[in-house]
DSSP file (Angstrom, degrees, kcal/mol; ACC not computed):
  #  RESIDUE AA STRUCTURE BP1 BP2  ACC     N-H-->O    O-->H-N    N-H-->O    O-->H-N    TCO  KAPPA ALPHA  PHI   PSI    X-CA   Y-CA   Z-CA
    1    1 A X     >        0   0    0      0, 0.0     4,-1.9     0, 0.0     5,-0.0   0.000 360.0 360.0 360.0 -25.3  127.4  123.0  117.0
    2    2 A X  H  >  +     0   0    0      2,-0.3     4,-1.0     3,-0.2     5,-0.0   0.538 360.0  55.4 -93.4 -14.7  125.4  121.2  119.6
    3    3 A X  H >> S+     0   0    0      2,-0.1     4,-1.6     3,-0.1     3,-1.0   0.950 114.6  47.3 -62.2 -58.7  123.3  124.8  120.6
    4    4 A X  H 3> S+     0   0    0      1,-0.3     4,-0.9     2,-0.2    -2,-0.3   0.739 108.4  42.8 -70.6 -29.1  122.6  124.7  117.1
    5    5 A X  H >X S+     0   0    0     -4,-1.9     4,-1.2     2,-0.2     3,-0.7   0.870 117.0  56.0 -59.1 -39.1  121.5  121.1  116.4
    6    6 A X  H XX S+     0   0    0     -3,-1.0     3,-3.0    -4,-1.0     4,-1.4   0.967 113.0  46.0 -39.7 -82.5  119.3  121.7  120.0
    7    7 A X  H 3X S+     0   0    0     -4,-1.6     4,-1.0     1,-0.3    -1,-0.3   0.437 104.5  51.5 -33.3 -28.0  117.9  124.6  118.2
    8    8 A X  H <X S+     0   0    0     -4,-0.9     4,-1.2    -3,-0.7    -1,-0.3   0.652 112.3  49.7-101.9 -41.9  117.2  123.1  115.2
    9    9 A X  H <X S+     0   0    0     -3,-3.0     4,-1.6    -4,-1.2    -2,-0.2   0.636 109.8  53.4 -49.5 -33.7  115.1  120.2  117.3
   10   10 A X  H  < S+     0   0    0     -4,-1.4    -2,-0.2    -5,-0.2    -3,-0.1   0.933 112.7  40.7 -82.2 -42.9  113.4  122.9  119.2
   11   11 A X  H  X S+     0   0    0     -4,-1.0     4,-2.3     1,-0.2     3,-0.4   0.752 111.4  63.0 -94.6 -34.3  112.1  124.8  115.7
   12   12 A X  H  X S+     0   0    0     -4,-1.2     4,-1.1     1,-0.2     3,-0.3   0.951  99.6  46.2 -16.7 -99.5  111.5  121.4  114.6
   13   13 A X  H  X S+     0   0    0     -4,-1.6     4,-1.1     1,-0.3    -2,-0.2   0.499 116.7  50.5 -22.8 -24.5  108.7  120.5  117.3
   14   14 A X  H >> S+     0   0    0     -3,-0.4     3,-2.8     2,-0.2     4,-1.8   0.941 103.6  52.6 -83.1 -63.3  107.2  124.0  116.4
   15   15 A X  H 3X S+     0   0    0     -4,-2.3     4,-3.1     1,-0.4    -2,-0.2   0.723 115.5  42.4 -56.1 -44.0  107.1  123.6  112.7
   16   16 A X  H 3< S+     0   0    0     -4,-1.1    -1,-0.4     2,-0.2    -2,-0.2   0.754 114.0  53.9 -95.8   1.3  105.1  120.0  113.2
   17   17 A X  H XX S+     0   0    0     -3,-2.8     4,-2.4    -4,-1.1     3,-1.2   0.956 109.3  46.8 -32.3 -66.1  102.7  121.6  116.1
   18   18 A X  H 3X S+     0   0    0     -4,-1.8     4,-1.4     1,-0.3     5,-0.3   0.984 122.4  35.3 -73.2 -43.3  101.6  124.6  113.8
   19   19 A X  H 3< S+     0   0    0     -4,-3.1    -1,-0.3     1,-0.2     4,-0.2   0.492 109.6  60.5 -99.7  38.4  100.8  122.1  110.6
   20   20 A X  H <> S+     0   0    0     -3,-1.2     4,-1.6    -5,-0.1    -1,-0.2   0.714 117.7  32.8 -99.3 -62.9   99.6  119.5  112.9
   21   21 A X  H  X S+     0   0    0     -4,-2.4     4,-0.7    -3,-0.3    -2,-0.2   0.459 113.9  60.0 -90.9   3.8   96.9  122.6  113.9
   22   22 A X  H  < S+     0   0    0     -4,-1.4    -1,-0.2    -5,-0.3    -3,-0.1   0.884 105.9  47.2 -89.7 -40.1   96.8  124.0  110.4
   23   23 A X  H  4>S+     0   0    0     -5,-0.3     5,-0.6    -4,-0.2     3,-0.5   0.730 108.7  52.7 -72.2 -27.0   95.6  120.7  109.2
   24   24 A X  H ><5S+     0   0    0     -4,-1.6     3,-4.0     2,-0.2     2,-1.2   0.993 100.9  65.4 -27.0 -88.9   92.9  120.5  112.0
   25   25 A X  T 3<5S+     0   0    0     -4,-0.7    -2,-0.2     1,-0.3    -1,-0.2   0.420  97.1  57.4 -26.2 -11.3   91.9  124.0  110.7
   26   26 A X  T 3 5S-     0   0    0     -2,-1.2    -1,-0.3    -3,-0.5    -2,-0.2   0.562 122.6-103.8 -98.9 -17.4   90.9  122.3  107.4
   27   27 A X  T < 5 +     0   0    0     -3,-4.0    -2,-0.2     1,-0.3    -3,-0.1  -0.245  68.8 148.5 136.1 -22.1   88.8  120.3  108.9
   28   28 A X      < -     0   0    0     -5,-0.6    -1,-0.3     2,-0.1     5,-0.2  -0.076  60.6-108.4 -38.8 114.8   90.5  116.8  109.0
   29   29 A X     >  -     0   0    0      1,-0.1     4,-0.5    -2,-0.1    -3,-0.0  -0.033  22.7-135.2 -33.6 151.5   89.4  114.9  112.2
   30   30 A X  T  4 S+     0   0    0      2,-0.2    -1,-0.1     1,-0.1    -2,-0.1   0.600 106.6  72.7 -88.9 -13.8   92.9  115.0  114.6
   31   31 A X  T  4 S+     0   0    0      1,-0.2    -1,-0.1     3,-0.0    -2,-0.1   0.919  90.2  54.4 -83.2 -44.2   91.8  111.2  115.0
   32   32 A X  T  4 S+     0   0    0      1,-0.2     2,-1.5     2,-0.0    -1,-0.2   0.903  86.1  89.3 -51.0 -49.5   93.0  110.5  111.2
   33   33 A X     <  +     0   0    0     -4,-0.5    -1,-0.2    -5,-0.2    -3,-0.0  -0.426  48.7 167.6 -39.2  68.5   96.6  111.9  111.8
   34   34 A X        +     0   0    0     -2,-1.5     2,-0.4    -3,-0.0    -1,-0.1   0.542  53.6  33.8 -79.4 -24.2   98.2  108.9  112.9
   35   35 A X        -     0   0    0      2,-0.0     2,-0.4     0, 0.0    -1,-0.0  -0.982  50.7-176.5-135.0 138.2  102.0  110.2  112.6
   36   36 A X        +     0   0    0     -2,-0.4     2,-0.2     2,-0.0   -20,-0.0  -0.930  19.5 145.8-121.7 161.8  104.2  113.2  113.0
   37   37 A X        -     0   0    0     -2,-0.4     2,-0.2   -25,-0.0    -2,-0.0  -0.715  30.2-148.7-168.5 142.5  107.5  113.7  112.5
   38   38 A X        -     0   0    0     -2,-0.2   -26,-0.0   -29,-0.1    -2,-0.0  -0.416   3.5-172.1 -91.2 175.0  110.1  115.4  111.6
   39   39 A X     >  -     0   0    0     -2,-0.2     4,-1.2   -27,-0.0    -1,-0.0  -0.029  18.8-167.9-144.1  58.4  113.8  114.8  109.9
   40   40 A X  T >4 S-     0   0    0      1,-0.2     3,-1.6     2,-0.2   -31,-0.0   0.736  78.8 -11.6  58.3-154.7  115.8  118.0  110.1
   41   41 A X  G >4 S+     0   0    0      1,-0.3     3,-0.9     2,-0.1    -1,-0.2   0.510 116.6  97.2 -84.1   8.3  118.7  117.6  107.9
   42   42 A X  G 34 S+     0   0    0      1,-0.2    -1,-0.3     0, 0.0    -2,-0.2   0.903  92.2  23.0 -48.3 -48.6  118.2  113.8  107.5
   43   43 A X  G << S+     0   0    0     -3,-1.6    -1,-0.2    -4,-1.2    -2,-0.1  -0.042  83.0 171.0-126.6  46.4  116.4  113.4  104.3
   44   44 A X    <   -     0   0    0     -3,-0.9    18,-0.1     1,-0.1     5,-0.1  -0.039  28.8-140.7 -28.4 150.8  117.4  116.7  102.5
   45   45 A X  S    S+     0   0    0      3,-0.1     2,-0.2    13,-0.1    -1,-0.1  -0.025  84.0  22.4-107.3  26.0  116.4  117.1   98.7
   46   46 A X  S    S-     0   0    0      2,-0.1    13,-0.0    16,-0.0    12,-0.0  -0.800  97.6 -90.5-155.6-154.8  119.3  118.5   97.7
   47   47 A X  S    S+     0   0    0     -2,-0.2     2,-1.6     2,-0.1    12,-0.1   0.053  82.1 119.2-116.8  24.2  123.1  118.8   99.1
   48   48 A X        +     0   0    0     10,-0.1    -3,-0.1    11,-0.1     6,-0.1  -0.640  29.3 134.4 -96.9  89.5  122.4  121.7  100.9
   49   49 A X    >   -     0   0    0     -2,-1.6     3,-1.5     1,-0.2     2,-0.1  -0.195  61.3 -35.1-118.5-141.4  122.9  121.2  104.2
   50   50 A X  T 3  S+     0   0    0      1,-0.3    -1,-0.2    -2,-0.1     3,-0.1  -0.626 128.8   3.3 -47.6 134.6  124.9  123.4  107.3
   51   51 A X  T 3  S+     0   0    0      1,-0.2     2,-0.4    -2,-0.1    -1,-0.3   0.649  92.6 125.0  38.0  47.4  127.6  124.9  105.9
   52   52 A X    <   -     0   0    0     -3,-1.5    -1,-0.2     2,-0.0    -5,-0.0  -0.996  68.7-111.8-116.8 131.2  127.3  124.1  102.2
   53   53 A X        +     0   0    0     -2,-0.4     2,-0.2    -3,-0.1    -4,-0.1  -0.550  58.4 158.7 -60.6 142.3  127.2  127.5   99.9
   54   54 A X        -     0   0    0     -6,-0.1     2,-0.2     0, 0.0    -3,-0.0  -0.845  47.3-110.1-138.7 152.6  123.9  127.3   98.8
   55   55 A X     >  -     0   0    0     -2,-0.2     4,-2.0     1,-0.1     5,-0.0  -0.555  32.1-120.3 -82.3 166.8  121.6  129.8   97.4
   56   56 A X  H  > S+     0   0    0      1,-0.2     4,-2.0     2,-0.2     5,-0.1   0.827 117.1  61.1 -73.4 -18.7  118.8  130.6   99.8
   57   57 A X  H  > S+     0   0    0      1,-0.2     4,-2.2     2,-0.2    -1,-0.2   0.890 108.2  46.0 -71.4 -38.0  116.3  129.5   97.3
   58   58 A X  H  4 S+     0   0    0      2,-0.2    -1,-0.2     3,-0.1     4,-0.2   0.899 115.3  44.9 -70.7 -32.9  118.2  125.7   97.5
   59   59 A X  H >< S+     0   0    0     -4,-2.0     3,-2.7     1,-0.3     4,-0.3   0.934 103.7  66.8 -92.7 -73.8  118.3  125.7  101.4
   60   60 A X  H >< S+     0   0    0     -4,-2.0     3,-2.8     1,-0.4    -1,-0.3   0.686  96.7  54.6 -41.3 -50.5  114.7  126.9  101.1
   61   61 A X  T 3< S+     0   0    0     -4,-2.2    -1,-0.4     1,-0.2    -2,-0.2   0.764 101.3  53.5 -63.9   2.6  113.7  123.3   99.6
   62   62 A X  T <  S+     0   0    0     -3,-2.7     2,-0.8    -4,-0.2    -1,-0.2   0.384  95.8  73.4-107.3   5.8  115.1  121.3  102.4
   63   63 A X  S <  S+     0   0    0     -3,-2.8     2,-0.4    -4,-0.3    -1,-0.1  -0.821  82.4 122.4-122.9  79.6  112.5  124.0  105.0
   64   64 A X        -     0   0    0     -2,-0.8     2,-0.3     2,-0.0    -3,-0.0  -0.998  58.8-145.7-149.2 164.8  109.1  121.8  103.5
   65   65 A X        -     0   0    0     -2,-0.4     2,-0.3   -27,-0.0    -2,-0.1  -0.818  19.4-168.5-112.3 140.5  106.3  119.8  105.0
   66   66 A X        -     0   0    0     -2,-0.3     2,-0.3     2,-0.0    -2,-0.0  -0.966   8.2-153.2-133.7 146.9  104.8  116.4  102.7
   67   67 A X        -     0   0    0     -2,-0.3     2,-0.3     2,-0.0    -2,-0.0  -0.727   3.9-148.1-109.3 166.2  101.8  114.7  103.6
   68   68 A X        -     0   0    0     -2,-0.3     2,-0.5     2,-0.0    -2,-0.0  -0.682  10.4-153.2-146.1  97.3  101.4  111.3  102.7
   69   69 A X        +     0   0    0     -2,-0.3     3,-0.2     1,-0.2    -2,-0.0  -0.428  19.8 170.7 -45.4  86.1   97.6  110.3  102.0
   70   70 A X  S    S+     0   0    0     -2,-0.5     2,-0.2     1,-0.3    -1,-0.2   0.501  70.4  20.9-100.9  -0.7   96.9  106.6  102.6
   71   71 A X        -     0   0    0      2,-0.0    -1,-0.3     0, 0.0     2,-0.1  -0.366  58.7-158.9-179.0 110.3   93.2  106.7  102.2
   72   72 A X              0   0    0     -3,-0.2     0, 0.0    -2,-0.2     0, 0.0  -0.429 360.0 360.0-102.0 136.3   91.0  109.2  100.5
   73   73 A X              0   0    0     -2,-0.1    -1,-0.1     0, 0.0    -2,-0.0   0.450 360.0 360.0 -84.3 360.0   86.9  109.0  102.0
């Protein structure tokens, strides 16, 4: 259980790199990002977490990015 939570950290770190640079790539200044982070199975939207039957389409909501807009130019 402790490979996988490592693992799970690791894929983390990727996940907010690439939309860390995806959002660059849109043209927001990097200077405006003020936060990343992730939560891994922390704030799930459902009850689908490791080893709960789920369909893939339910584990599939808990695999998302939200931005949270605090000030429109």
């Amino acid at each position: 259980m402790r490979l996988l939570i490592i693992h799970y950290k690791i894929l983390l770190k990727v996940v907010i790199k690439s939309t860390y640079k995806y959002i660059i790539s849109k043209g927001i200044n990097a200077s405006r990002i003020t936060k990343q982070e992730g939560f891994g199975e922390s704030q799930l939207v459902n009850k689908c977490a490791n080893n709960v039957k789920c369909s893939e389409e339910e584990h599939q909501l808990n695999r998302r990015t939200e931005f949270i807009i605090i000030k429109m130019k």
